[in-house]
N, C-alpha and C positions, 0 to 999 in steps of 0.2 A: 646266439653268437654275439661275441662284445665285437664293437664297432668302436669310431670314432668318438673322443671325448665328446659333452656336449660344448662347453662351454670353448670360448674361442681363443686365439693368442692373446694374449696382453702383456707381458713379461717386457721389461724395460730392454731396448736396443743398446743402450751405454756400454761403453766396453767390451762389447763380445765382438765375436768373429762370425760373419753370415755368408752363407753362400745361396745364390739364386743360381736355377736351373731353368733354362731355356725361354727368357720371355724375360726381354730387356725392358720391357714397359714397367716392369714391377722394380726392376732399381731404382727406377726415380720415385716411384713409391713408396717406398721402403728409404729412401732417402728422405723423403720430405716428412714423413712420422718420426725418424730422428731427428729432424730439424726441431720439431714443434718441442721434442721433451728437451733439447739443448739450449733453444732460444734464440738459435743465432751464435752462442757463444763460441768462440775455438774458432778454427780452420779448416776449412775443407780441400780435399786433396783428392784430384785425378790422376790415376795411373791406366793407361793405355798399353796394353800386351799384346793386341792379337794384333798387330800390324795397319788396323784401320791408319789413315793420316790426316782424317778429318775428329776436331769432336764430335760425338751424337747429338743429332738433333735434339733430345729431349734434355741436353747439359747446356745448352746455349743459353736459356733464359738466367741460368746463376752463377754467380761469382766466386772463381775457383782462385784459390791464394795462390796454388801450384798446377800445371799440369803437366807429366811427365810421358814420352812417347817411348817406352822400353824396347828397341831395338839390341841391343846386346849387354853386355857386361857392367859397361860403363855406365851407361843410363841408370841402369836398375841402384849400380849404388849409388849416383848420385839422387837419387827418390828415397833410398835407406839412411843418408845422410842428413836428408831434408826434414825428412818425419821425426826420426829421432831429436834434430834442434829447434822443433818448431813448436811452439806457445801451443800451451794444451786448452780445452778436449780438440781432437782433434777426429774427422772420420774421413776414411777413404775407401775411394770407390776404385775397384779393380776390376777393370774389362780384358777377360783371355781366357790362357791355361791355367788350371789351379796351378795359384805359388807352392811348392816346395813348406815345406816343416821349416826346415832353415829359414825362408824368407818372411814367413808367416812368422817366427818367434823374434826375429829382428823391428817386425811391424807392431806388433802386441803388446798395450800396457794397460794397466786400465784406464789412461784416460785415452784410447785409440780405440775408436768402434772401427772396424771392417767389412765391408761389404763388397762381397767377390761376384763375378757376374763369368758362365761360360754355359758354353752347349752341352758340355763332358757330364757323365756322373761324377760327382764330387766324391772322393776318398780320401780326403788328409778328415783331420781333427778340429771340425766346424762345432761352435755354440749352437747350431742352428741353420737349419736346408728349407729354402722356398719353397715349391713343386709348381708351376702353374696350375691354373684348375682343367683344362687342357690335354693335361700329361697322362700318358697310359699307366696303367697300375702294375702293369712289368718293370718298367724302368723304376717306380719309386721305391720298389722292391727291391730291385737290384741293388739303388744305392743306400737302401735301409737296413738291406740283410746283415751286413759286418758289423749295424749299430745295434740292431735290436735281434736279431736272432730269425731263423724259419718259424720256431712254433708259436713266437711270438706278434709275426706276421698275418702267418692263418687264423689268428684270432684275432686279428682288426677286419679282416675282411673285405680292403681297399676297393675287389672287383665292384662290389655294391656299391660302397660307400664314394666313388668316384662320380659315378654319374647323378648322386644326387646332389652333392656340392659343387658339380658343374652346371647344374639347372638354376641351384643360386648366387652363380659368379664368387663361389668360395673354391678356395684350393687348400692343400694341405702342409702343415709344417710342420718337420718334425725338431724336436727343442732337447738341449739336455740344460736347459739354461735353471736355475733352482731346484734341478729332479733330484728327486732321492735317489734312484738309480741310473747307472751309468748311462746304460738302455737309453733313458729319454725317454719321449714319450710324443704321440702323435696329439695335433690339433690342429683346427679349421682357420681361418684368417681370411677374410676381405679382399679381394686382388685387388680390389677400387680402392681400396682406404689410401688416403695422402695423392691420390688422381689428382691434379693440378686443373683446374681447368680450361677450355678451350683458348688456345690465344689467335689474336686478330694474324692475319697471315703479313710472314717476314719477306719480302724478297729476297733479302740476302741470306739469311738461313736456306731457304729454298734453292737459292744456285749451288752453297754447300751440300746440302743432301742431294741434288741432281749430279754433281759432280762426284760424289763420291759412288754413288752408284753407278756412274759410267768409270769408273777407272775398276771399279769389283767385274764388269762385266767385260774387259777389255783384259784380265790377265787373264 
């Protein structure tokens, strides 16, 4: 029975369009590995969709040229307006529903990496899907099937191959980034890799995230 490639991601983040699924810890990881291969260079941009009105704690320690809080119509373009005139490379981070085809080809250039973050199975036209390591092998299924196909499925074997890459804090990605075919192709990745390490505790962060989590539990 074929299984999971052996060898693991490594395929350059530059310019593509990424979506993570269910475990916002792995955005700022997945951010701070595009950091290391950018330099620092460009801009970085927060776009906020799902109505939080706090930044996430894990975005506090860095310095955001923009951050945009999309409540309706107007916001959104004025964030499409943004990106489009702003000094390239440029990446942004998107916390919500997946954007739309439209909103996503408006963001898209090569120098604009993407990095989309939501609870939903992703279905637009991603370079590239997280999984946590975590995640049941139903749902990766579900949101692999329209990419790769059923028979193509049952021979990776994910029920297996899940809980062993969960014993070694790997999870799985699936990439069409270089593939020869459309399909793409499954591999293993690090959940740790770009893990920032622990920092000395903020007060004022901490009144931010106590507050934000009393206003989530007070609607």
């Amino acid at each position: 029975m074929e299984t999971v490639r052996v060898e693991g991601f490594g395929n350059s983040l530059r310019g593509h369009k990424m979506w993570i699924v269910g475990d916002e810890n792995l955005v700022a990881n997945r951010l701070h590995v595009l950091e290391q291969e950018l330099i620092g260079r460009g801009r970085r941009v927060l776009i906020i969709a799902d109505g939080r009105k706090h930044i996430p704690r894990w975005a506090h320690p860095l310095e955001w040229d923009a951050v945009f809080r999309v409540k309706d119509g107007n916001d959104l373009r004025l964030a499409l307006t943004y990106v489009a005139n702003a000094a390239k490379p440029i990446r942004i981070i998107w916390l919500g529903e997946e954007p739309t085809t439209a909103i996503l080809s408006r963001l898209i250039s090569s120098d604009v990496t993407f990095i989309g973050f939501g609870t939903a199975q992703p279905r637009g036209d991603w370079d590239a899907i997280f999984f946590p390591g975590g995640m049941e092998s139903s749902r990766i299924e579900d949101a692999l099937m329209p990419r790769m196909g059923g028979l193509r499925l049952s021979q990776l074997n994910l029920k297996s191959v899940i809980p062993e890459l969960r014993a070694v804090k790997a999870g799985l990605v699936w990439s069409s980034i270089e593939e020869p075919e459309k399909a793409g192709a499954i591999y293993w990745y690090d959940i740790g890799e770009g893990e920032a390490p622990p920092e000395a505790f903020n007060a004022t962060e901490a009144a931010h995230f106590l507050r934000e989590i009393a206003e989530r539990i007070s609607k």
